[in-house]
N, C-alpha and C positions, 0 to 999 in steps of 0.2 A: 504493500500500500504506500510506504512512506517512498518506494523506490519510482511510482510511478508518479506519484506530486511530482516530486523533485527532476524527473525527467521532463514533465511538462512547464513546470516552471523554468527550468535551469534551461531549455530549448528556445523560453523568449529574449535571449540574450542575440541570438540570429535574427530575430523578426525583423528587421530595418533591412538587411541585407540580405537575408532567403526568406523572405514571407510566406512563398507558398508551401515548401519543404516544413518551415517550421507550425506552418498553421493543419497540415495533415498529422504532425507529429504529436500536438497536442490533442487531435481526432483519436488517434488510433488509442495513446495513453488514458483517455479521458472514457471512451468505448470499454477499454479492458477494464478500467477499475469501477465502472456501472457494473458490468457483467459478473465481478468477481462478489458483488453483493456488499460491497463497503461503504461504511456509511457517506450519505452525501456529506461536501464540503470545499474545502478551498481546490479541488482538484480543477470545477469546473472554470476557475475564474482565468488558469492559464490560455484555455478557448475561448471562454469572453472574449478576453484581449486579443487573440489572434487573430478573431474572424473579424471583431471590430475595425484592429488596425488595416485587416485584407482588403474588405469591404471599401474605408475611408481609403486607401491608395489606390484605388480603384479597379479592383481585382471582383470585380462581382459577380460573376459565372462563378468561380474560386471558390467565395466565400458562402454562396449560397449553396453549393455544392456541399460544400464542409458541413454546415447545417443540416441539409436533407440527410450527408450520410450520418450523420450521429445520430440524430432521432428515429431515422430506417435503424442503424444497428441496434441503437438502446430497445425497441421496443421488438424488434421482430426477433434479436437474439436472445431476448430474456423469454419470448414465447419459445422460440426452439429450445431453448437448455429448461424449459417446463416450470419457467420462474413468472408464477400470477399474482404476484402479492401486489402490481397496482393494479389500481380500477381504473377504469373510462377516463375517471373525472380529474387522476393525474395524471395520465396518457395525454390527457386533453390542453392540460393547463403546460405537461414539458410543452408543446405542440405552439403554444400561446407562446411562453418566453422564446422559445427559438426564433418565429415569429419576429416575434418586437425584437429580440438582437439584431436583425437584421433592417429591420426599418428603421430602429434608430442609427442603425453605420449609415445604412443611404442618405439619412438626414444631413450628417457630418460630412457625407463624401460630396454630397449637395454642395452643401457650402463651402467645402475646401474647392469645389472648380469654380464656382462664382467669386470666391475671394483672387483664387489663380487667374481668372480672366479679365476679372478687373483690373487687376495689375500690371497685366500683357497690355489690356488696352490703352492704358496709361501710359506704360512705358514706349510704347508704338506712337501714341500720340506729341509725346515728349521729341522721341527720335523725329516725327515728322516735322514737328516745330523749330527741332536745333534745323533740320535740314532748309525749311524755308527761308531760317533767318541767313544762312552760310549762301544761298542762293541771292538772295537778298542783296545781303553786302557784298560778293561778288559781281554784281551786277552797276551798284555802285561804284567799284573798284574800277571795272573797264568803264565806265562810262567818265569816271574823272583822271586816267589815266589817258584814255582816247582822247576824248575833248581839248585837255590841256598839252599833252604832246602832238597833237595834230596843229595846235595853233603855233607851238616852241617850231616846230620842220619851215611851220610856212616862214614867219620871223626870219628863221637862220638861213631860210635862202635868200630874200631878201636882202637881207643884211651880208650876206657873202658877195650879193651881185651889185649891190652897191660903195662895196669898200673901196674898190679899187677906184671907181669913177667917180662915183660923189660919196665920199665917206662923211662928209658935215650930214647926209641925210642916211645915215646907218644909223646913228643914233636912237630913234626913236623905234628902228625894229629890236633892235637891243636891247631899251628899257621894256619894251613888249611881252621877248622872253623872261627879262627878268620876273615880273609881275605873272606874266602868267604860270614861270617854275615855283614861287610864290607860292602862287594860288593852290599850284596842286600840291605842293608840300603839306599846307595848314590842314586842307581836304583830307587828304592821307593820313595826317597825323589823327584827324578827328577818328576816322573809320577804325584805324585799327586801336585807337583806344578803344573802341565800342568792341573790337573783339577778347583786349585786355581784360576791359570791365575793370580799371582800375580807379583810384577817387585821384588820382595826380591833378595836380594843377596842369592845364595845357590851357592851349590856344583852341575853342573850336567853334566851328563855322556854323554858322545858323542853319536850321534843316533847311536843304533846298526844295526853293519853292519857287510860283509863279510871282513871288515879289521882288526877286532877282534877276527877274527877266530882260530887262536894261541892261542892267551889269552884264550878262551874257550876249547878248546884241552890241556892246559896246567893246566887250573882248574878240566877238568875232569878226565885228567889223574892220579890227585892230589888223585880222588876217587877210587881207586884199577885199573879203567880202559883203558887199552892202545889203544890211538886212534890214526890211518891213515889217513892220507890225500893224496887225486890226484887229482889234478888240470888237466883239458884237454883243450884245445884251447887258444885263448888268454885271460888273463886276463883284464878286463877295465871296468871302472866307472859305475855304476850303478844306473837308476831312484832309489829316498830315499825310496818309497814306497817297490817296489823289492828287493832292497840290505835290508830294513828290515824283510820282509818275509822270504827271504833266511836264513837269519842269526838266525832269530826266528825257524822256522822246524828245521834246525839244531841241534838249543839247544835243541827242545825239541825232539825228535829222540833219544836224548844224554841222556837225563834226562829221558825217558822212559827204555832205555839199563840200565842204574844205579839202578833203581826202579824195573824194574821187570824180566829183562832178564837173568839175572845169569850168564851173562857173562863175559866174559877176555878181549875181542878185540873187538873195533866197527870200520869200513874203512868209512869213507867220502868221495863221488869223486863228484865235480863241472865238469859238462862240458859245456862251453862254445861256443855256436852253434848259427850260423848266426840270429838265429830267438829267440831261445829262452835259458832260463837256464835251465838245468837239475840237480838234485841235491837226489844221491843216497845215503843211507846211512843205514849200514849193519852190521849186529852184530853176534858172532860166539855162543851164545846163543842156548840153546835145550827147545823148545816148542813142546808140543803136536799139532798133526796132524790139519789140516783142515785149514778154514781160521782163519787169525787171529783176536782175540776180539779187539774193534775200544774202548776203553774209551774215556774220556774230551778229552787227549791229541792231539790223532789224528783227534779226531772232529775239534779240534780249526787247527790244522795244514791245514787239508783240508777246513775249512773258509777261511784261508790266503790262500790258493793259488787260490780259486774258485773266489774270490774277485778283482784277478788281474786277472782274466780270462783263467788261470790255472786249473792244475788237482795235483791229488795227491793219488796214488795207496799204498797198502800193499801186500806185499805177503811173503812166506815164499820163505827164501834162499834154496840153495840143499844141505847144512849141515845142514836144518830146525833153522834158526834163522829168525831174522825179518827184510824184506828188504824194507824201506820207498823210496818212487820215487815220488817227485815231480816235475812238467813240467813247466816252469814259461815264459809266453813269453815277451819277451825281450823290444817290441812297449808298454807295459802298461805305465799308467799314473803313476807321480811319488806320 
């Protein structure tokens, strides 16, 4: 008797690592010392805990198993060895507890996967959130690194093909680059603090927005190219998220015309419409026929707008230059 306690209890020292092995072992143990006619007791509590734990790790064919056969062996082996001394009405009631052991494991096994799932889904959502923001600031990254080095190349040729002939008039593409390496230093410096997450004192740049929209016109006018602006409806505040997409397509639209369009003049128009923003922007550039080739630029441009629940079209002008339209609605999150 004491040898088979001890075998069933000294067996859940395995449970964690052979649950199933050790949840039959305290079946068999638990089986032979019913059969042997020994008084009930602590033998059966080594199987409690087995089936319980089987059950909650989610082992339930296993554990249900392990139940049926105890109560099959307890009751049909004690009729073959000609042992009647319970009645119906304990037959009935082992039949109950086995029962409810097993509905209370499923209860616990319940809830250990609802607690498991919630925490996948958290941590998935987490994961997906670092990824937007890395997305994010990457996208920021090329667009104040394109912008500002697209305006420093044009300056430096300038300023290389005036040295020699008129160098009194290099000067002002030279303070040019300077302000504008400047500009994307402080830029820079802002973003990757935002990636630091550190409290240092720095220098940083105001979120960009459509209220810097001058200053941007005035820098890249700086670059050979005369840029328009029309404003249509009323102007007024915008969620940070939108006022920085807008401001971003902008520049880069801008920083596209600089880079590869070969053109004189680009027009900006904002219209401001009950619903949403519209934001055209149009350059008097000569491309070849068809549609136009989509590089990084306008990839990242159309992420920004697709991301506030926007669009964001290309098409060739009717003096074939390059005409960006994006649709920005106005209820986005900021």
């Amino acid at each position: 008797m004491v040898l088979l306690i001890l075998k069933g209890s000294l067996s859940l020292y395995w449970l964690r690592t052979h649950v199933v092995p050790v949840l039959w072992a305290t079946v068999v143990s638990t089986l032979i010392y019913m059969l042997m006619q020994y008084p009930y007791g602590p033998v059966i509590f080594p199987f409690i805990i087995a089936v319980f734990t089987t059950i909650r790790l989610g082992h339930r064919l296993v554990g249900w198993s392990a139940l049926a056969a105890l109560y099959i062996g307890h009751v049909g082996g004690r009729m073959l060895l000609g042992i009647n001394e319970d009645g119906v009405y304990q037959i009935l009631l082992v039949g109950f507890f086995f029962v409810l052991l097993g509905t209370v494991s499923e209860l616990f096994r319940a809830h250990r996967e609802r607690v498991t799932a919630s925490e996948r889904t958290r941590r998935e959502a987490e994961l997906r959130q670092a990824s937007e923001e890395r997305l994010r600031i990457a996208q920021e990254l090329h667009d104040v690194v394109a912008h500002h080095i697209s305006l420093i190349n044009v300056q430096a040729s300038t300023a290389l093909h005036l040295a020699d002939r008129q160098p009194e008039q290099a000067a002002p593409a030279l303070a040019a680059i300077k302000d504008a390496s400047k500009e994307a230093l402080v830029e820079l410096r802002s973003i990757v603090g935002i990636l630091r997450q550190t409290d240092e004192s720095a220098p940083r740049q105001p979120v960009a927005g459509l209220d810097r929209l001058d200053h941007l016109v005035s820098r890249t006018s700086m670059a050979g190219l005369e840029v328009h602006t029309a404003i249509h409806g009323e102007s007024r505040p915008l969620p940070t998220g939108l006022d920085r997409a807008a401001f971003r397509i902008i520049q880069e639209s801008l920083t596209n015309v600089v880079r590869h369009a070969k053109a004189t003049t680009a027009t900006v128009r904002i219209q401001y419409g009950e619903e949403s923003l519209v934001i055209q922007v149009d350059d008097n550039g000569r491309s070849l026929a068809g549609a136009p080739t989509e590089g990084n630029g306008i990839v990242g441009m159309r992420e920004r707008a697709t991301a506030l629940g926007g669009t964001l079209a290309t098409t060739r002008t009717p003096a074939g230059g390059l005409r960006v339209v994006a649709t920005l609605p106005l209820g986005c999150a900021s």
